[in-house]
ROSEDO-234369 format. One record per residue (C-alpha): x, y, z. Coordinates in nm, 2 decimals, decimal comma, padded with zeros to 4 digits. Example, Ala and Ser with C-alpha at 12.3 -4.5 7.8 and 13.67 -1.06 7.14 Angstrom:
REM residues 2
PT     px     py     pz
PT  01,23 -00,45  00,78
PT  01,37 -00,11  00,71
***
This chain:
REM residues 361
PT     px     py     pz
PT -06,08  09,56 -07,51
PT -06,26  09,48 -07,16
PT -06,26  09,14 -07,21
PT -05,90  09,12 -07,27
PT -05,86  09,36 -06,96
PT -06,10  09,08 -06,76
PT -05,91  08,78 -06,86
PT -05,57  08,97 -06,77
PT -05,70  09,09 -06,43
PT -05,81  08,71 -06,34
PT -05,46  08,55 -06,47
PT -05,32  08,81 -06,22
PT -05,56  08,65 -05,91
PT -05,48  08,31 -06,04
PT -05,10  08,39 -06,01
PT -05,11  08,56 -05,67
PT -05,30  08,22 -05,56
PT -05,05  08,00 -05,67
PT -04,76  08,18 -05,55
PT -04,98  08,19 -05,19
PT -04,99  07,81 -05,20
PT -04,63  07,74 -05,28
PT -04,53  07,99 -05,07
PT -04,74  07,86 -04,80
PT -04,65  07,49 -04,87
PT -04,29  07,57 -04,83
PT -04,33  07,68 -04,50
PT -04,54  07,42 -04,37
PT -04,29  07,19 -04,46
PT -04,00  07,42 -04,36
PT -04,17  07,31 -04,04
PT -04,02  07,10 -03,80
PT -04,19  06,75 -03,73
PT -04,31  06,67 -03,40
PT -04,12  06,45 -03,17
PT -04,27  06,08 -03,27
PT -04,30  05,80 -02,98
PT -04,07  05,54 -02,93
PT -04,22  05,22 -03,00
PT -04,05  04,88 -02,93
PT -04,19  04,60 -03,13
PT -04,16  04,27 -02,91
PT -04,10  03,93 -03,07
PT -04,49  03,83 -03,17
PT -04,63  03,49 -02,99
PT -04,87  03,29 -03,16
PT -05,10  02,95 -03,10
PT -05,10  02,69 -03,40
PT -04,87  02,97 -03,58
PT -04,55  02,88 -03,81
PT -04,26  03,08 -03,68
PT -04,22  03,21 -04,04
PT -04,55  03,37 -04,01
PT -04,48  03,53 -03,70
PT -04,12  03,68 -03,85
PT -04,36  03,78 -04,13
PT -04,61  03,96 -03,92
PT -04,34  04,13 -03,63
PT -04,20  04,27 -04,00
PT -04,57  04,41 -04,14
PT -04,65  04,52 -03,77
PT -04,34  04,78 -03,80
PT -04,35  04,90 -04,16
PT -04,78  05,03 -04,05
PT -04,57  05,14 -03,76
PT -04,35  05,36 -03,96
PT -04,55  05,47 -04,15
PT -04,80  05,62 -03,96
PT -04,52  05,89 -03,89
PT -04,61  05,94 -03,57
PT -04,42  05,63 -03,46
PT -04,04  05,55 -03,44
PT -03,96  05,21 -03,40
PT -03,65  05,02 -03,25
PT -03,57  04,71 -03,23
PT -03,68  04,52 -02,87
PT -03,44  04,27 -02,72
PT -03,54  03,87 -02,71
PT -03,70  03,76 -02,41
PT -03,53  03,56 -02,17
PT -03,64  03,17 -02,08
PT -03,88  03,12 -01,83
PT -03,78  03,10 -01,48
PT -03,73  02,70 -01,36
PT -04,07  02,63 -01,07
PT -03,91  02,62 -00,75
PT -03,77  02,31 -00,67
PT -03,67  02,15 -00,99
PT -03,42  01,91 -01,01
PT -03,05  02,01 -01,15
PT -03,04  01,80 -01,48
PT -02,73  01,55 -01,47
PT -02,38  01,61 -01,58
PT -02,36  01,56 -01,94
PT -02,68  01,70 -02,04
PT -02,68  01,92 -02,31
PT -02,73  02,30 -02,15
PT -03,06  02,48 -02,26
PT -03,09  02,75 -02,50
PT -03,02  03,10 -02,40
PT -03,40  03,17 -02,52
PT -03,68  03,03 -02,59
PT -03,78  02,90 -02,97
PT -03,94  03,22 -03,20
PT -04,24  03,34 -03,05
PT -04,32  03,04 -02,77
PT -04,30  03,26 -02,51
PT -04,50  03,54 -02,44
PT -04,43  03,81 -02,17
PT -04,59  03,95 -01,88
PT -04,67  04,33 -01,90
PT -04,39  04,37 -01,65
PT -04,11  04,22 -01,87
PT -04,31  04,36 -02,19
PT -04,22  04,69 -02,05
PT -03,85  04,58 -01,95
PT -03,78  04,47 -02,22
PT -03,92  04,86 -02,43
PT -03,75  05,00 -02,16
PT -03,38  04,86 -02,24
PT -03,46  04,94 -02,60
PT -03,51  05,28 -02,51
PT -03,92  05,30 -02,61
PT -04,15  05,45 -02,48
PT -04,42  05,22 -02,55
PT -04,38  04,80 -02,60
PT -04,59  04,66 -02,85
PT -04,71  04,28 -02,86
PT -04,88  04,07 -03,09
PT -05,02  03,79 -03,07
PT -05,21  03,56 -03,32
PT -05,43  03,25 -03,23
PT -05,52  03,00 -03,52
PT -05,84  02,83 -03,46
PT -05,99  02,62 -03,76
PT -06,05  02,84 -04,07
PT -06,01  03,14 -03,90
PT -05,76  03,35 -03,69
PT -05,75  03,65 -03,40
PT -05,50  03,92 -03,37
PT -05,43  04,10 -03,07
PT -05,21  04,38 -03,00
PT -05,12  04,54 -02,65
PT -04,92  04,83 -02,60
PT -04,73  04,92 -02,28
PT -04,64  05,21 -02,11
PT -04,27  05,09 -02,02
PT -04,24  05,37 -01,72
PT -04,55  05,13 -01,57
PT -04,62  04,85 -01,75
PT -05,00  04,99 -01,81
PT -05,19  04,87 -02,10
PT -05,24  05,22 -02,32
PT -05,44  05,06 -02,58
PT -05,54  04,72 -02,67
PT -05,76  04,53 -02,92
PT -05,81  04,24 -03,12
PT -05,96  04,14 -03,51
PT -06,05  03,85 -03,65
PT -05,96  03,71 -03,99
PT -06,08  03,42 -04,27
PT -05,89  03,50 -04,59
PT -05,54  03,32 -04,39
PT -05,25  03,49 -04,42
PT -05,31  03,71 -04,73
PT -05,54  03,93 -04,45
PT -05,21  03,95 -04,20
PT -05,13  04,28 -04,41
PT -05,49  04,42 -04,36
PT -05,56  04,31 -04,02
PT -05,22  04,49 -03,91
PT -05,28  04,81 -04,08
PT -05,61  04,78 -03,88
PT -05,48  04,74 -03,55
PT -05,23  05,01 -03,60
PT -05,48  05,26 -03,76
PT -05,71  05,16 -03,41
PT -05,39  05,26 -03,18
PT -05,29  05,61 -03,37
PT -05,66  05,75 -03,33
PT -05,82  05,59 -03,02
PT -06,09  05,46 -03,19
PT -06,20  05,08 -03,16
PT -06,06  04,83 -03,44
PT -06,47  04,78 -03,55
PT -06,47  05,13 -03,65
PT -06,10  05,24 -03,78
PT -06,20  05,01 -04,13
PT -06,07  05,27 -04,44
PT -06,13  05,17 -04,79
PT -05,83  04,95 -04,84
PT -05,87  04,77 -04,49
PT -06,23  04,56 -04,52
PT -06,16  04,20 -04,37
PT -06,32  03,92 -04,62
PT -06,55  03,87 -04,30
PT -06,69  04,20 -04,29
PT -06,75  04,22 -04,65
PT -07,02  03,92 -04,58
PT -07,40  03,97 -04,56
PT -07,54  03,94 -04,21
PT -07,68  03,62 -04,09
PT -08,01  03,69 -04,05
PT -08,27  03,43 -03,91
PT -08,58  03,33 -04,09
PT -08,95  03,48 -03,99
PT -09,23  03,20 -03,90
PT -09,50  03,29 -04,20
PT -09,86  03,19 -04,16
PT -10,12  03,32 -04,36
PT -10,51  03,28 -04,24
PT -10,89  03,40 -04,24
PT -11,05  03,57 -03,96
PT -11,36  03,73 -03,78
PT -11,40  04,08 -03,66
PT -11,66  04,27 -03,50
PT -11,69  04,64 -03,46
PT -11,90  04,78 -03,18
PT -11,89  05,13 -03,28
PT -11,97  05,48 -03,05
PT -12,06  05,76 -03,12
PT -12,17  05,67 -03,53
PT -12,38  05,92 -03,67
PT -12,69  05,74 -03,64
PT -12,62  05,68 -03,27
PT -12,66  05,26 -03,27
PT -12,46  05,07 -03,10
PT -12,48  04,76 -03,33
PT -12,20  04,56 -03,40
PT -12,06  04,56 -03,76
PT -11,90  04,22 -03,89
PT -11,65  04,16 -04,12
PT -11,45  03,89 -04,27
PT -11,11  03,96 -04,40
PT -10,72  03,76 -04,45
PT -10,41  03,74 -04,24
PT -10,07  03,74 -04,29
PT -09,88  03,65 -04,01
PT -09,46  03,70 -03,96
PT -09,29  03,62 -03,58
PT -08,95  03,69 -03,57
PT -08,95  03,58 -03,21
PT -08,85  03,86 -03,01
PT -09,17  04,05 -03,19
PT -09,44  03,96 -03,44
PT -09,63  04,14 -03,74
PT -09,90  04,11 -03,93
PT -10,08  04,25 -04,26
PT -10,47  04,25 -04,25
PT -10,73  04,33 -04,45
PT -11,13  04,32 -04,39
PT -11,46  04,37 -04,58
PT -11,83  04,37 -04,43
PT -12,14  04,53 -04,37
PT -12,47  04,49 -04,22
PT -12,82  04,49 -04,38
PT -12,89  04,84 -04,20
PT -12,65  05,02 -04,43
PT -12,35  04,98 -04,24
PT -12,05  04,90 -04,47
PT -11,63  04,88 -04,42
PT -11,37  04,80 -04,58
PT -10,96  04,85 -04,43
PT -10,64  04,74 -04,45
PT -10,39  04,76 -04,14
PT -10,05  04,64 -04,02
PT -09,95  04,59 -03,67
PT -09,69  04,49 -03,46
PT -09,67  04,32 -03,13
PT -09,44  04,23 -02,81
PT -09,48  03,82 -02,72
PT -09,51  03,79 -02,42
PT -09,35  03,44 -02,35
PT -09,14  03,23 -02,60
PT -09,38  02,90 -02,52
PT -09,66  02,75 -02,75
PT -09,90  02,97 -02,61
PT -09,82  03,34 -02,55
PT -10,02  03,66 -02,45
PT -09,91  03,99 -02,68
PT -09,97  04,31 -02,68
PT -09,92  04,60 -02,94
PT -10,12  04,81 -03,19
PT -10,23  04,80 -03,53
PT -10,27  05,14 -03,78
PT -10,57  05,09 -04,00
PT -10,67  05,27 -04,32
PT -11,03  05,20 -04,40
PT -11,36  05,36 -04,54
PT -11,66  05,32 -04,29
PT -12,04  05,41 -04,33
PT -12,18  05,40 -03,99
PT -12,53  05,57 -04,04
PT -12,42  05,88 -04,22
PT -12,24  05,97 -04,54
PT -11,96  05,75 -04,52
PT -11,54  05,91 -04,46
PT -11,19  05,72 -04,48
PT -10,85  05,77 -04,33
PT -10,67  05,61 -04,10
PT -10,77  05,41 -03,77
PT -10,56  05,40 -03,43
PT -10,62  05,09 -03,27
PT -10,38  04,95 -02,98
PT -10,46  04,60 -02,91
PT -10,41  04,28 -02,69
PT -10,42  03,91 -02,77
PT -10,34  03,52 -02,72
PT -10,19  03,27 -02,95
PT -10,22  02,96 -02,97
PT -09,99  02,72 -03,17
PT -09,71  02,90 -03,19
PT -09,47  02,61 -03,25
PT -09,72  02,47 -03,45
PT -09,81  02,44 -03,84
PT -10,15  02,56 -03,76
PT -10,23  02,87 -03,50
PT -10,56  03,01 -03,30
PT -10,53  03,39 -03,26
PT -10,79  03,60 -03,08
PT -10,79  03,99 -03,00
PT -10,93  04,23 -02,80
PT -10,87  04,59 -02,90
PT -11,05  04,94 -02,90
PT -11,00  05,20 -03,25
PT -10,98  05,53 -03,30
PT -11,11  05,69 -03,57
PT -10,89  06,03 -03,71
PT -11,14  06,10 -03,96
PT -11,47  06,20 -03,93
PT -11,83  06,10 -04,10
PT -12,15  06,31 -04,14
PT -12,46  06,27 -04,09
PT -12,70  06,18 -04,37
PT -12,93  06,46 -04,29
PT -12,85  06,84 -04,22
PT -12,94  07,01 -03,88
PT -13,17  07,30 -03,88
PT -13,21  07,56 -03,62
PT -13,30  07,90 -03,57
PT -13,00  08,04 -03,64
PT -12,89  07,84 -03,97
PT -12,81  07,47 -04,14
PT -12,51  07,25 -04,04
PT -12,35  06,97 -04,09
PT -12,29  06,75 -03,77
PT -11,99  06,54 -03,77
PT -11,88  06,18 -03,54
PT -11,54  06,06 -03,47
PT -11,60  05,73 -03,39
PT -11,44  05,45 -03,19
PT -11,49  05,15 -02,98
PT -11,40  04,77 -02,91
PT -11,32  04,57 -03,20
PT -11,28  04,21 -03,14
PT -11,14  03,92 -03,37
PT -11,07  03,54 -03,37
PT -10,87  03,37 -03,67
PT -10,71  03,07 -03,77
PT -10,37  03,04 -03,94
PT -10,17  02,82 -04,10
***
């Protein structure tokens, strides 16, 4: 019995909802619309463009238009020929007369008689397009006009490869660009990706050189307070993309005292100059296990840094560096203090110059 009472209280809430909607609906479209702006859609003008295809893409241009509902278009007049230049020469009797205008889309108007010509049609704004065909590939622009000044209210442009199967899309785009503001790069919608923007990136190809190098450590501050230098040999993988370089490292050494390390760091650096030879600077982040006197720790190793290159342009490369670490970890020393007033354990974080020289290739 209280489930049946449940299931008839919530087919009750369900019904009020609905009626809410329709009810709700209705009125919204009781509504009336918004006035929509005149548009006048001029004759397109085109370079290396078949007058069919223009005809085709004035057509496409006010269908998006339509459609938008936000637009009402009207038809724009033909422009008128050209103006003779001052002092040309009457052509002789019997000469055929010219036509009253000029052939489909050859001529294209100033904003002043782009804006006449809205203006006898009664718009509010004149829209032109224009198409240029250059090789494979083609650019649309379109310009709208304020005909009460013959201002440019919005303007952009697109470019298309897939020919005239993308007219439709690259229309819709341009239209889409002018109803919200936004630029034509960033109005794209599901259905309106040009074949060029559905293409990877070109991307340019990283230098690569891989090599051996030498690095010495001159350590302060190690828990058993030398200041000897520990060597290491290690590998080099090199990558300049030009405008910046990177590397991956690794090292391994030691010293006969006890001393031991072994890391493995990436850094990245600014080039200096673009020539054969180039100063850089940058830093390198380290992880590595050291034992400088005392118990021996890990983590990671802060180490800006500054260097030369040599070879740059070259199949084979001289690299030297100069740089000072910083250790985040610290390492214990092998034997516990004692004083009066207990035992402890005295800890180093350690740093200093490191310097390296390698050779890539």
């Amino acid at each position: 019995m209280k489930i049946a009472l449940r299931l008839a209280r919530l087919s009750f809430v369900i019904a009020v909802g609905m009626c809410v909607v329709v009810a709700s609906a209705g009125t919204v479209a009781a509504q009336p619309m918004g006035r929509a702006q005149t548009v006048a859609v001029l004759v397109p003008t085109g370079d290396n463009i078949a007058p069919d295809l223009l005809r085709a893409a004035q057509d496409i241009l006010r269908d998006h238009l339509q459609r938008t509902g936000v637009y009402s278009v009207v038809a724009a007049p033909l422009p008128a020929p050209p103006a003779p230049p001052p002092g040309a020469v009457a052509p002789p009797p019997g000469t055929p007369p010219a036509p009253a205008a000029p052939p489909f889309g050859s001529y294209e108007p100033s904003p002043v008689e782009a804006a006449r010509l809205g203006s006898m049609a009664g718009a509010d704004l004149a829209i032109a397009l224009r198409l240029t065909h250059f090789g494979s590939s083609a650019r649309l622009r379109l310009t709208a006009y304020a005909t009460s000044t013959a201002q440019v209210v919005y303007w952009d442009s697109i470019l298309i490869n897939g020919g005239p199967d993308e007219l439709d899309v690259a229309i819709e785009r341009l239209v889409h660009g002018m109803q919200s503001g936004k630029p034509v790069r960033d109005s794209a919608e599901l259905e309106t990706v040009t074949a060029k923007e559905t293409m990877a990136l070109n991307r340019r190809e990283a230098n690569k050189s891989f090599g051996i190098r030498i690095t010495s450590l001159l350590p302060s501050n190690a828990p058993d307070g030398q200041f000897d230098p520990v060597t290491a040999g290690g590998l080099c993988w090199l990558y300049d993309a030009r405008s910046w370089m990177a590397d991956l490292t690794g090292d391994l050494g030691g010293g006969s005292d006890g001393r031991f390390i072994i890391d493995a760091a990436i850094g990245a650096y600014y080039p200096l100059l673009r020539d054969d030879f180039t100063p850089y600077i940058g830093g390198v982040v380290r992880w590595a296990y050291m034992t400088l006197g005392g118990q021996g720790a890990s983590g990671l190793v802060l180490q800006p840094t500054a260097g030369i290159l040599l070879g740059r342009l070259s199949s084979v490369q001289l690299r030297g560096e100069v740089g000072y670490f910083f250790n985040t970890f610290a390492e214990q020393e092998s034997q516990l203090q004692v004083t009066s007033t207990g035992t402890y354990a005295v800890k180093h974080y350690s740093s200093g110059f490191v310097f390296s020289v390698g050779i890539g290739f």
